[in-house]
C-alpha positions as CSV (number, residue, x, y, z in Angstrom):
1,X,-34.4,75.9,-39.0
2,X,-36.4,77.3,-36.2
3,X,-37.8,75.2,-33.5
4,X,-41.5,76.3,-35.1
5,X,-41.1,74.5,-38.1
6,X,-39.6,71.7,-36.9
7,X,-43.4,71.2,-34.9
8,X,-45.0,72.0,-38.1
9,X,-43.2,69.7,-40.3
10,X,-44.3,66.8,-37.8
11,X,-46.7,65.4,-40.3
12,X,-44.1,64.1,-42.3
13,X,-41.9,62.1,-39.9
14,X,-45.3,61.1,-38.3
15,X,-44.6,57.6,-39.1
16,X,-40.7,57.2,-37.8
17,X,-40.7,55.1,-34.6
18,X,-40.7,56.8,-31.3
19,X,-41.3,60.4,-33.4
20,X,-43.3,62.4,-30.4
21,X,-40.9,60.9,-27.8
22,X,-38.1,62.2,-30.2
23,X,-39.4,65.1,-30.0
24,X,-39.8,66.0,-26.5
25,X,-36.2,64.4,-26.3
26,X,-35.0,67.5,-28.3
27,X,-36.9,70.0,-26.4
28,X,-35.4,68.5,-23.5
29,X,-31.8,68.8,-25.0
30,X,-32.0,72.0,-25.9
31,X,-33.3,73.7,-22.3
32,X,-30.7,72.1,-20.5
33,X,-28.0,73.4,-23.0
34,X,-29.6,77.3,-23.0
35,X,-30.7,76.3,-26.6
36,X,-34.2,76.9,-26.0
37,X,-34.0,80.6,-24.7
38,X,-30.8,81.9,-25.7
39,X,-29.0,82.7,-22.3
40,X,-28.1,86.6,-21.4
41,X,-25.0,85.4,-20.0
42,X,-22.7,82.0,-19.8
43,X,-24.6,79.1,-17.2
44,X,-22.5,79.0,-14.0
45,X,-22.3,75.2,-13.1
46,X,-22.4,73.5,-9.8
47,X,-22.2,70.3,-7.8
48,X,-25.9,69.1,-6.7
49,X,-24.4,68.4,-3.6
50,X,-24.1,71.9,-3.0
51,X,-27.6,72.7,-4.3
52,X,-29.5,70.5,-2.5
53,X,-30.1,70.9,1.5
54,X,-31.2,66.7,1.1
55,X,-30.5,63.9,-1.2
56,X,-31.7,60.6,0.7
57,X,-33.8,57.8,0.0
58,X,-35.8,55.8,2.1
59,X,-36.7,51.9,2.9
60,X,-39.5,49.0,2.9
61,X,-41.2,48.4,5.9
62,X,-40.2,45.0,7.5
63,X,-42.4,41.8,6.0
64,X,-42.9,43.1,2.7
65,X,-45.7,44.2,0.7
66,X,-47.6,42.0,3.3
67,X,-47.2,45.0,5.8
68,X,-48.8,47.5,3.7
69,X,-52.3,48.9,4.4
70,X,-55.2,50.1,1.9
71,X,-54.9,53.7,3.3
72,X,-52.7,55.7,5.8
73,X,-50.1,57.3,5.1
74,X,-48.3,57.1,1.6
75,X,-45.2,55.0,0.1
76,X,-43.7,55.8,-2.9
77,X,-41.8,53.6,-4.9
78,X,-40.1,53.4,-8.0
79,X,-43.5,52.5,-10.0
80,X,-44.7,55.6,-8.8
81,X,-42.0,57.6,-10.2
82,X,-42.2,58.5,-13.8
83,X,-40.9,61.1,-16.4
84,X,-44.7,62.2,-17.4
85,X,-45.6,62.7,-13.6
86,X,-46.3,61.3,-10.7
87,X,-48.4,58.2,-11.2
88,X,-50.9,57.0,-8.1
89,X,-51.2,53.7,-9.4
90,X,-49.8,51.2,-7.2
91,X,-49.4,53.6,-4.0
92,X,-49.4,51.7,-1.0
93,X,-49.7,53.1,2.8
94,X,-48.4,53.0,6.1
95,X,-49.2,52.7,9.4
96,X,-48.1,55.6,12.0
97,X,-45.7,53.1,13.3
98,X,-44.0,52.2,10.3
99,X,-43.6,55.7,9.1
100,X,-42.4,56.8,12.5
101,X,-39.3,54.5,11.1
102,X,-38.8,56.6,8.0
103,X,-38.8,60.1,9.5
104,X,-35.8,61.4,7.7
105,X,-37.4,60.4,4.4
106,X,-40.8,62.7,5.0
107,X,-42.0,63.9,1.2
108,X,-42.1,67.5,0.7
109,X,-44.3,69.4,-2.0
110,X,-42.1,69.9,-5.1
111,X,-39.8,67.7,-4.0
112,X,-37.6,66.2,-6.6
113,X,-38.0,62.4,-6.8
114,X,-35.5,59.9,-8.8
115,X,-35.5,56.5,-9.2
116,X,-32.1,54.9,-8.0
117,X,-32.3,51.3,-9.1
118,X,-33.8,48.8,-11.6
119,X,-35.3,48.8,-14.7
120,X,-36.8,52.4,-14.4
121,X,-33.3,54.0,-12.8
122,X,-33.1,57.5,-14.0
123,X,-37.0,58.1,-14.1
124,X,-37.9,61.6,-12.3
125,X,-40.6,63.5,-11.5
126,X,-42.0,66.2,-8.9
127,X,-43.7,65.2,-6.0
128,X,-47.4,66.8,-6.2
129,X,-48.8,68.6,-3.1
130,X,-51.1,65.8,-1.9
131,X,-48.2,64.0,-1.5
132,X,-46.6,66.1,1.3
133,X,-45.8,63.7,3.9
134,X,-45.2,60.7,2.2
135,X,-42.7,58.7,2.4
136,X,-40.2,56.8,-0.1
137,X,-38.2,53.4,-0.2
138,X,-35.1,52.5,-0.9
139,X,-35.4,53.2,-4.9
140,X,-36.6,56.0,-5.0
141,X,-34.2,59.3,-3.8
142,X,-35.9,62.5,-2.5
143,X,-33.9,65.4,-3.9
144,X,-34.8,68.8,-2.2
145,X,-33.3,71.6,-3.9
146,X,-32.1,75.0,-2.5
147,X,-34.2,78.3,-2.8
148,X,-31.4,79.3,-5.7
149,X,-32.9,76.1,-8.2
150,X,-36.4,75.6,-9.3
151,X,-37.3,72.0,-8.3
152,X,-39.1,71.9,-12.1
153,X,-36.0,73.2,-13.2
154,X,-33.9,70.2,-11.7
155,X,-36.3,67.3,-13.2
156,X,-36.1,69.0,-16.6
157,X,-31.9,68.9,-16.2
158,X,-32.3,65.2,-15.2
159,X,-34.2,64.1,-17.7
160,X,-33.0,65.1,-20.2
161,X,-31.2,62.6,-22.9
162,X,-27.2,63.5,-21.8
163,X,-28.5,63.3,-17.8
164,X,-30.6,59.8,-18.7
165,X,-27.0,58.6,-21.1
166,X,-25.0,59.2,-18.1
167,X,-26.9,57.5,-15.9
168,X,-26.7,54.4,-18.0
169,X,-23.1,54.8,-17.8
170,X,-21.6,55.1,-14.7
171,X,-24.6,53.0,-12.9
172,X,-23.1,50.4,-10.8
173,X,-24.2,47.1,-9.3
174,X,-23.6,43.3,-10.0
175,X,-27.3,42.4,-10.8
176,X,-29.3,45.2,-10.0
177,X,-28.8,48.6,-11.6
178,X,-27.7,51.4,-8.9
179,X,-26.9,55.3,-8.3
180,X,-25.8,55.9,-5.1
181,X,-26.1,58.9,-3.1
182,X,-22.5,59.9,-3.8
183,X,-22.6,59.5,-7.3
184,X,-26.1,61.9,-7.7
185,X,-24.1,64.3,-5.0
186,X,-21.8,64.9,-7.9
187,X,-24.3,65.6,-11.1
188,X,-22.8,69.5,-12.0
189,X,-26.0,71.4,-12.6
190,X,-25.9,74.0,-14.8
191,X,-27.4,77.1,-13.1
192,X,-29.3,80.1,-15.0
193,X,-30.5,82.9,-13.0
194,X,-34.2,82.4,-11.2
195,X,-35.6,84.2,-14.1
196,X,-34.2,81.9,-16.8
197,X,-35.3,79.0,-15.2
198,X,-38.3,80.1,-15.0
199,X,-39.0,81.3,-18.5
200,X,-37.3,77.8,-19.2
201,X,-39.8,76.1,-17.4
202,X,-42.8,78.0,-18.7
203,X,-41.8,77.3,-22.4
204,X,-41.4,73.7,-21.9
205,X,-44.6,73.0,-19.9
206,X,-45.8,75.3,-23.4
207,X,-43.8,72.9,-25.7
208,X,-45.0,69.3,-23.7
209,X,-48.4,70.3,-23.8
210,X,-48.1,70.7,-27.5
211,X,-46.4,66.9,-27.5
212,X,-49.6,65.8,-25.3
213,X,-51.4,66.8,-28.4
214,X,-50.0,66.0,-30.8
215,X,-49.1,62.5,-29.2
216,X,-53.2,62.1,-28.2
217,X,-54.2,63.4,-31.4
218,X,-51.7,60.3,-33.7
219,X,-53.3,57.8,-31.3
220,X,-56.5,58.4,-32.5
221,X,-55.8,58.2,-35.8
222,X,-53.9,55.1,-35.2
223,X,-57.0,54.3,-33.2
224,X,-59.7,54.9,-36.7
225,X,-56.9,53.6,-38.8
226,X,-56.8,50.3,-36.7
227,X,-60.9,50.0,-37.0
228,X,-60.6,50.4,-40.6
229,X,-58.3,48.0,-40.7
230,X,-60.6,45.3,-38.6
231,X,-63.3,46.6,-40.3
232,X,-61.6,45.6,-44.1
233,X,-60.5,42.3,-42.6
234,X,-64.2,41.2,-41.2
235,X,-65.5,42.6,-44.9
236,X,-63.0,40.6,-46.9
237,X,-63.6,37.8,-44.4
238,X,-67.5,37.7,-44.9
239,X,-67.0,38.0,-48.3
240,X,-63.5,37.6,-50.0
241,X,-64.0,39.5,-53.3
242,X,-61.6,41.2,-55.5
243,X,-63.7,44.5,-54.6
244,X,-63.3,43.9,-51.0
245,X,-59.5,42.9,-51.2
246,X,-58.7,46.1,-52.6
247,X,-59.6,47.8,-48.8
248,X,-56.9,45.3,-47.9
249,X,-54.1,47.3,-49.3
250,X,-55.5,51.0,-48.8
251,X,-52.9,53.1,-48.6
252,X,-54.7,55.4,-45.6
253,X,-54.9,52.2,-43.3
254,X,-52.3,50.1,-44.1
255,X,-52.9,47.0,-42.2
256,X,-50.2,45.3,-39.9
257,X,-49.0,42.6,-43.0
258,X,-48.7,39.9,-39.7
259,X,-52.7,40.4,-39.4
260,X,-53.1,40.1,-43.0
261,X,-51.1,37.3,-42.9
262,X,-53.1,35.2,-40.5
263,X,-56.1,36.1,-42.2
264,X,-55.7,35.0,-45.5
265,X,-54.5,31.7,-44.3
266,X,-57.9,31.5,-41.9
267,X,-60.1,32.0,-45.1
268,X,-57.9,29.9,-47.4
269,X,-58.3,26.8,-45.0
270,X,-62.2,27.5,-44.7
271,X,-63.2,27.5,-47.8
272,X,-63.3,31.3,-48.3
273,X,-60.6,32.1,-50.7
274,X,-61.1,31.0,-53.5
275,X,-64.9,29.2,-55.4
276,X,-65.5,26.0,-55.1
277,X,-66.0,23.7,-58.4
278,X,-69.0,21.4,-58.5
279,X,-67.0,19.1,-61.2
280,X,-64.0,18.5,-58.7
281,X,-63.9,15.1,-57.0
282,X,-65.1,15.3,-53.4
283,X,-62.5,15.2,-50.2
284,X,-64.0,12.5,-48.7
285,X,-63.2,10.4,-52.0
286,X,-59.5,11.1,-51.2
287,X,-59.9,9.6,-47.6
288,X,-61.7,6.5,-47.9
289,X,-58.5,5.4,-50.3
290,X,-57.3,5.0,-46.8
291,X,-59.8,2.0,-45.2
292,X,-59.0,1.2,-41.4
293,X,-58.3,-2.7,-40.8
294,X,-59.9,-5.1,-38.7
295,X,-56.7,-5.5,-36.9
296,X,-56.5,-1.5,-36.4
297,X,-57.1,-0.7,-32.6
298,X,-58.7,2.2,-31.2
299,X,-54.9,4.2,-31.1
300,X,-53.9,3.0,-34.1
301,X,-57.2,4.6,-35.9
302,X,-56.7,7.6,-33.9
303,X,-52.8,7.8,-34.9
304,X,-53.5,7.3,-38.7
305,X,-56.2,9.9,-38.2
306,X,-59.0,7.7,-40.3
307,X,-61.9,9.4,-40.8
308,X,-63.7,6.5,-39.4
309,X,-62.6,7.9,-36.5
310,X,-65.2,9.4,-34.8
311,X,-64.3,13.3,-34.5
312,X,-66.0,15.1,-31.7
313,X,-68.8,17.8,-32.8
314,X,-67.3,20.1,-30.0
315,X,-63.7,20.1,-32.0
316,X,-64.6,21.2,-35.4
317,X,-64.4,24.9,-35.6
318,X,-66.6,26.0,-38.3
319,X,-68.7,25.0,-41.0
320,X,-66.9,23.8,-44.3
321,X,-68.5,23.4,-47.6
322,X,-70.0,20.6,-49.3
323,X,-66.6,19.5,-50.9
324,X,-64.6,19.7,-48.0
325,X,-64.2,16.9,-45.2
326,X,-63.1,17.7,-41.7
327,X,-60.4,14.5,-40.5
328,X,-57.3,13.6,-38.7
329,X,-53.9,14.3,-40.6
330,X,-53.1,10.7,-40.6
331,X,-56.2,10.0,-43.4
332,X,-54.2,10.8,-45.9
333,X,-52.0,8.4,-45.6
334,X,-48.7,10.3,-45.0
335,X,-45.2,8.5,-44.5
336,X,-43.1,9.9,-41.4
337,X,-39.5,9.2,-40.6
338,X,-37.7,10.5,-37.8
339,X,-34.3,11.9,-38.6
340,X,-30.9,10.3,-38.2
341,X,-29.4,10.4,-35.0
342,X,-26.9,13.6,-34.2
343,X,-24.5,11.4,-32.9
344,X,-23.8,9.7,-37.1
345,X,-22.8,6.2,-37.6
346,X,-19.6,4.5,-36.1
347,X,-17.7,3.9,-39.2
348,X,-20.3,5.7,-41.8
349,X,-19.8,8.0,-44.8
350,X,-20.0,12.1,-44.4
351,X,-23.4,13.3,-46.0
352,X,-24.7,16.7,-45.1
353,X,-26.9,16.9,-43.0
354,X,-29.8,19.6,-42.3
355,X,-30.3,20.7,-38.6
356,X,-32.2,23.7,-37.3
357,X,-29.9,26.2,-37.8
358,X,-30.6,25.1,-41.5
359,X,-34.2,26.6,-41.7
360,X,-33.9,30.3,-41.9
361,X,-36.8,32.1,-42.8
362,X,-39.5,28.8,-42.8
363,X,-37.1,27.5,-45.5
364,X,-34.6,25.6,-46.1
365,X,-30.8,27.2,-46.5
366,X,-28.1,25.2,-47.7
367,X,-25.1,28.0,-47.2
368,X,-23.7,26.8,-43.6
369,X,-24.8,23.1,-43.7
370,X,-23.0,20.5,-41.7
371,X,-21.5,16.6,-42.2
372,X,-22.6,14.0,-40.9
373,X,-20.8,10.4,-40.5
374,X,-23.9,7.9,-41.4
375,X,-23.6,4.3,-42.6
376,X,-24.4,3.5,-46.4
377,X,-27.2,1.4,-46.2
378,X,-29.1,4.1,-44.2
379,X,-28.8,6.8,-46.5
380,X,-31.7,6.4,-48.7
381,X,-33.8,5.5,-45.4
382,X,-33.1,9.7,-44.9
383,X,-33.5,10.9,-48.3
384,X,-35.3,14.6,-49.3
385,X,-37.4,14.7,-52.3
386,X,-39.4,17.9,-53.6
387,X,-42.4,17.6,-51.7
388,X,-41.2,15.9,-48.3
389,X,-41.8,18.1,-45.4
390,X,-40.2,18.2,-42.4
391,X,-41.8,19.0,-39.1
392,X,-39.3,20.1,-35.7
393,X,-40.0,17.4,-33.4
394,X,-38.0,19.3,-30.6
395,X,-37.0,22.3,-29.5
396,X,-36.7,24.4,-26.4
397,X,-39.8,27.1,-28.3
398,X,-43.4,26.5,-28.3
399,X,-43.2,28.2,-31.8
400,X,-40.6,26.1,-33.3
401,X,-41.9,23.2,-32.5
402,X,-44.1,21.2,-34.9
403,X,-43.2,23.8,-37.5
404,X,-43.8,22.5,-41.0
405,X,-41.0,23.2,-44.0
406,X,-41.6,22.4,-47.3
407,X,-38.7,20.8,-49.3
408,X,-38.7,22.6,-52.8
409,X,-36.7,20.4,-54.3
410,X,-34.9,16.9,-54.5
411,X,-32.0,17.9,-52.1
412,X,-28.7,15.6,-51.8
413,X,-28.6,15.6,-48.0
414,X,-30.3,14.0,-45.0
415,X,-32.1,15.2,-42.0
416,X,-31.2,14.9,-38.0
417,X,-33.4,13.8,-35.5
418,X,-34.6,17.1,-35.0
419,X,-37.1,16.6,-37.8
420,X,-39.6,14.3,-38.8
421,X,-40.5,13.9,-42.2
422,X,-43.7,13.8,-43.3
423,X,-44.3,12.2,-47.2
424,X,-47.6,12.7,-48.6
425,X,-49.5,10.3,-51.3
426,X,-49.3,12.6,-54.4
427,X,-53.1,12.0,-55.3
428,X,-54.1,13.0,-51.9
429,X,-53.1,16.2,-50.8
430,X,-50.5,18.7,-52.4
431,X,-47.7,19.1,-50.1
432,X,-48.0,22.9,-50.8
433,X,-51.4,22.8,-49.2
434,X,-50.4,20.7,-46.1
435,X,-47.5,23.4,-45.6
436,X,-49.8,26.0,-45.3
437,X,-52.1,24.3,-43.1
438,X,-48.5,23.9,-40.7
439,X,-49.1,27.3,-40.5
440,X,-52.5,28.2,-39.4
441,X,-53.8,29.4,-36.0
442,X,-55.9,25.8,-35.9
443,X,-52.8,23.4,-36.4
444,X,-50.8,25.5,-34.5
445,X,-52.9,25.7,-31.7
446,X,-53.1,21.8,-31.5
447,X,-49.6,21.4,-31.6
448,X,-49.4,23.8,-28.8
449,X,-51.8,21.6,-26.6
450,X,-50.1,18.4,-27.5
451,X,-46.4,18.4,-27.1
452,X,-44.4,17.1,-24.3
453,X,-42.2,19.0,-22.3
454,X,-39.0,17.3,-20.8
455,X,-36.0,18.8,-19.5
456,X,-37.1,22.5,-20.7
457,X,-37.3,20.7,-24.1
458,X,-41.1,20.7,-26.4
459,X,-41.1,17.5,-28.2
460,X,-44.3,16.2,-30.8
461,X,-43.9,12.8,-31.8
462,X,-45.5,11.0,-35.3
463,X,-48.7,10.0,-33.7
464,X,-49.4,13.9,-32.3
465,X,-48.6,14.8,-35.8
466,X,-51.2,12.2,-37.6
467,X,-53.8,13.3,-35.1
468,X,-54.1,16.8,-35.8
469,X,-57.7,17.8,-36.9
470,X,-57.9,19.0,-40.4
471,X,-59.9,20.3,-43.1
472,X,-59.3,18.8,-46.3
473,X,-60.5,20.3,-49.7
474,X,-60.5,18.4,-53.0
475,X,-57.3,17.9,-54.3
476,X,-57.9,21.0,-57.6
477,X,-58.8,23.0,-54.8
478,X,-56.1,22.8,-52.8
479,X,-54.0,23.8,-55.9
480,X,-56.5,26.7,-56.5
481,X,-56.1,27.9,-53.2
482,X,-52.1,27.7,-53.3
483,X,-52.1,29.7,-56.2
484,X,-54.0,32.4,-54.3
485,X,-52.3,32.3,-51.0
486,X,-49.0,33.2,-52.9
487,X,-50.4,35.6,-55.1
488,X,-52.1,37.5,-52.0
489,X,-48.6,37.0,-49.9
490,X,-46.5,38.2,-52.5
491,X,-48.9,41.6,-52.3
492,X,-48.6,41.6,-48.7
493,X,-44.4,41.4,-49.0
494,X,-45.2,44.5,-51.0
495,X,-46.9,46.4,-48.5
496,X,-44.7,45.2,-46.0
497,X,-41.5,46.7,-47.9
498,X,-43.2,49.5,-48.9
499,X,-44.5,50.6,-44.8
500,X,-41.1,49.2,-43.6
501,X,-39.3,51.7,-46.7
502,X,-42.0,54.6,-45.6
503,X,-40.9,54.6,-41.7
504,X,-36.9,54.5,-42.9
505,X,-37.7,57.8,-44.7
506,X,-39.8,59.0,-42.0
507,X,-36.8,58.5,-39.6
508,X,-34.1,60.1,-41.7
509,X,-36.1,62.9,-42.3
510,X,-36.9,63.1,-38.8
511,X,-32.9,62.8,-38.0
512,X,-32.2,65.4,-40.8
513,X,-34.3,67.8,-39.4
514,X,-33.5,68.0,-35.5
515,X,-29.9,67.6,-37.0
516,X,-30.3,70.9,-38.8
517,X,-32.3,72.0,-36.2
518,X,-29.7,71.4,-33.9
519,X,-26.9,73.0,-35.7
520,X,-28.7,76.9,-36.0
521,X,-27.8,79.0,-33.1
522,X,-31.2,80.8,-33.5
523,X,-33.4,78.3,-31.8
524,X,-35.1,79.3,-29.7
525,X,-36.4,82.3,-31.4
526,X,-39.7,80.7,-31.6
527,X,-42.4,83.1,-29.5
528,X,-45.1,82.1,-32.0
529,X,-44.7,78.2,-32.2
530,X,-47.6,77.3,-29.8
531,X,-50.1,79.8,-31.2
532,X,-49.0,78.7,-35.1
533,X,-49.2,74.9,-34.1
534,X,-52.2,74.9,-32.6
535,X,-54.0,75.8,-35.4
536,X,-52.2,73.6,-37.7
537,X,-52.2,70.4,-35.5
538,X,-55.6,69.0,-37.1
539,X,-54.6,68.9,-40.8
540,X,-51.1,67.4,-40.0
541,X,-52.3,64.4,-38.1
542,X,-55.1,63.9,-40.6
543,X,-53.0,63.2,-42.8
């Protein structure tokens, strides 16, 4: 395969992850290994120690980034330093004084600069003109090449995916990544004569602007494709039709199924999924079932969540309709139960037990559950029935905690004091309903603003849990709409399979190819690639 139709082709591994970077990976590869130009005779190679007249870096001035000035003259550091180019974001200055102190580290146009420690050890780049007389810290190197290697040349050789895997390999240093000068003094440097390097240059810049444009050109159609995708979820929002749900699932936009997600369960808890039934039987019927005593104080009413409870006007979100009734959890009347203790009973029976490490996937698992020792009589005080659900009370992630799980059915097995159980009145609310609520952006949000932290561990307690605002529909509904959220998720696994299935192809087509590619001596016969691609790029990425 020649390198041209590997550019052409790019339309259908589009879609694989990383696929322009990929690319200019493989363009990089192949010019270092005289796989881009054939060579006219067999690469010499050398030490860089003995093709460099300087490999040095530099230093931070004492007191900091306090010492720095808003102009003077330049310091580059490691943020500076990047594989694209030189980036100017971030430069700081010096005063004469200060860079009087860093004389031996004095920037030089076309000066080769690498980065020597940290997270972005390994970046390199070319130090543009305007830059002469700068100076560099201590993570940055300054790499000046003799008149025999093309500084452009020298960037390409260390970039490139075997230079960058070395790097990673032999870096060095307890808690900070490191090269040191004697280790970049020993890179061998494969040397072409002047003119290759040149024409090696040449065709790369030729080949990465062609990645620039290809790369600018899938942004903006991930760009339109995300604004369709906004676009279809405000239009199914305003109005959740089966017309409108259709631009849901379009297969030109497919939209991230974790948005989707989110936004069914935002319309199904406002009323917007599914038609409301004049004949069903009011919310607010449901909660006065649960009538606040005399003897109730103020944090007792707040705890069980009454909806006598007066509910600020500033807290309710958005408008509900007619049927539906805004109140705390606690209205309806659940049961909690904190879990057994970890530590079992002195003397007790083994019963499993569910912990965490038992809810894989927001449900429960049963294949690598635990014993616990706990007394008789305290068994059924811990019981599961189909229905219960158990909320984390604590854990060390603002996600995890207050999480609701649904048990699907009567299990034989207790819970630790990780959970707390919540059991709802049957002719209240449908536990399948209260589940999904666990999962919106308004409950979570709460829980978020309510727990405790203590000793790096979140904790919710049962009266956080009974206070968490609410909107309730009546009781058919909240069937109706449960029977719709799993209808619409069960479309959105689809898609989700389907994209995840689409970008495995993509990649394995994508690794087929530069694997073929790879293998044919005849790369780089590719004069026309540019002028062919060029013309083509439009209809691949619009596609």
């Amino acid at each position: 395969m020649r390198l041209e139709t590997f550019f052409e082709k790019f339309g259908l591994f589009a879609d694989a992850p990383g696929a322009v970077a990929k690319m200019r990976e493989l363009v990089l590869d192949l010019a270092v290994s005289g796989r881009l130009i054939p060579p006219k005779t067999k690469w010499p190679k050398r030490s860089l120690k003995s093709l460099a007249t300087k490999i040095g870096s530099g230093a931070t001035p004492a007191g900091g980034r306090e010492s720095y000035f808003s102009e003077g003259i330049p310091l580059i550091r490691s943020m500076n330093v990047h594989f694209r180019g030189f980036d100017r974001a971030g430069l700081v200055f010096l005063s004469d004084e200060q860079a009087s102190q860093l004389s031996n580290v004095v920037v030089q146009p076309l000066d080769v600069l690498l980065n020597i420690t940290g997270a972005s050890i390994g970046r390199v780049t070319t130090a543009p003109s305007e830059m002469a007389g700068a100076r560099v810290n201590q993570h940055v190197t300054i790499i000046r090449p003799i008149p025999d290697l093309l500084p452009m040349f020298l960037t390409i050789f260390l970039a490139s995916p075997s230079v960058q895997l070395m790097i990673d390999e032999i870096q060095v240093g307890a808690t900070r990544q490191a090269l040191t000068k004697g280790m970049i003094e020993q890179f061998e440097i494969p040397l072409p004569s002047l003119a290759e390097q040149k024409r090696i240059v040449a065709k790369m810049d030729e080949l990465m602007a062609l990645c620039d444009r290809l790369e600018a050109q899938q942004q903006e159609r991930d760009n339109r494709h995300a604004a369709l995708a906004r676009a279809s979820l405000t239009r199914f929002a305003e109005a959740p039709t089966p017309a409108n749900l259709d631009f849901l699932f379009h297969q030109s936009y497919p939209i991230n199924p974790a948005d989707l997600r989110k936004a069914i369960l935002s319309l199904a808890v406002q009323g917007k999924l599914v038609p409301q039934d004049r004949n069903d039987k009011p919310a607010a019927e449901l909660i006065k079932r649960r009538a606040p005593k005399e003897s109730d104080s103020g944090d007792q009413l707040r705890a069980t969540g009454n909806s006598a409870w007066p509910i600020d006007h500033e807290e309710i979100p958005c408008e509900l309709p007619a049927s539906w009734e805004w109140c705390r959890l606690g209205a309806l009347n659940p049961n909690f139960q904190n879990g057994a203790s970890s530590r079992g009973d002195s003397g007790g029976i083994p019963v499993v037990v569910l912990r965490l490490a038992d809810v894989v996937d927001r449900r429960i698992s049963l294949e690598n559950t635990r014993e616990l020792a706990i007394a008789p009589n305290q068994i059924a005080k811990y019981s599961l029935q189909d229905g219960d659900i158990l909320i984390t009370r604590v854990n060390g992630s603002a996600d995890i905690v207050g999480r609701f799980v649904r048990v699907e059915s009567d299990l034989d097995a207790i819970y630790c004091d990780h959970f707390i159980r919540m059991r709802v009145v049957a002719d209240l609310a449908d536990p399948r309903f209260i589940e999904l609520l666990g999962a919106t952006a308004l409950v979570r949000d709460q829980v978020a603003s309510l727990f405790i932290t203590t000793a790096g561990q979140k904790t919710v307690n049962q009266g956080h849990i009974s206070s968490l605002l609410i909107a309730v529909p009546p009781l058919a509904e909240q069937r109706r709409i449960v029977a719709k959220v799993d209808k619409l998720m069960a479309l959105v696994d689809q898609l989700e399979t389907q994209l995840t299935a689409s970008r495995a192809i993509a990649e394995k087509l994508m690794e087929a190819v530069v694997s073929e590619l790879e293998r044919n001596n005849d790369v780089g016969q590719h004069e026309r690639v540019a002028r062919r691609t060029v013309t083509q790029e439009t209809k691949v990425m619009a596609a």
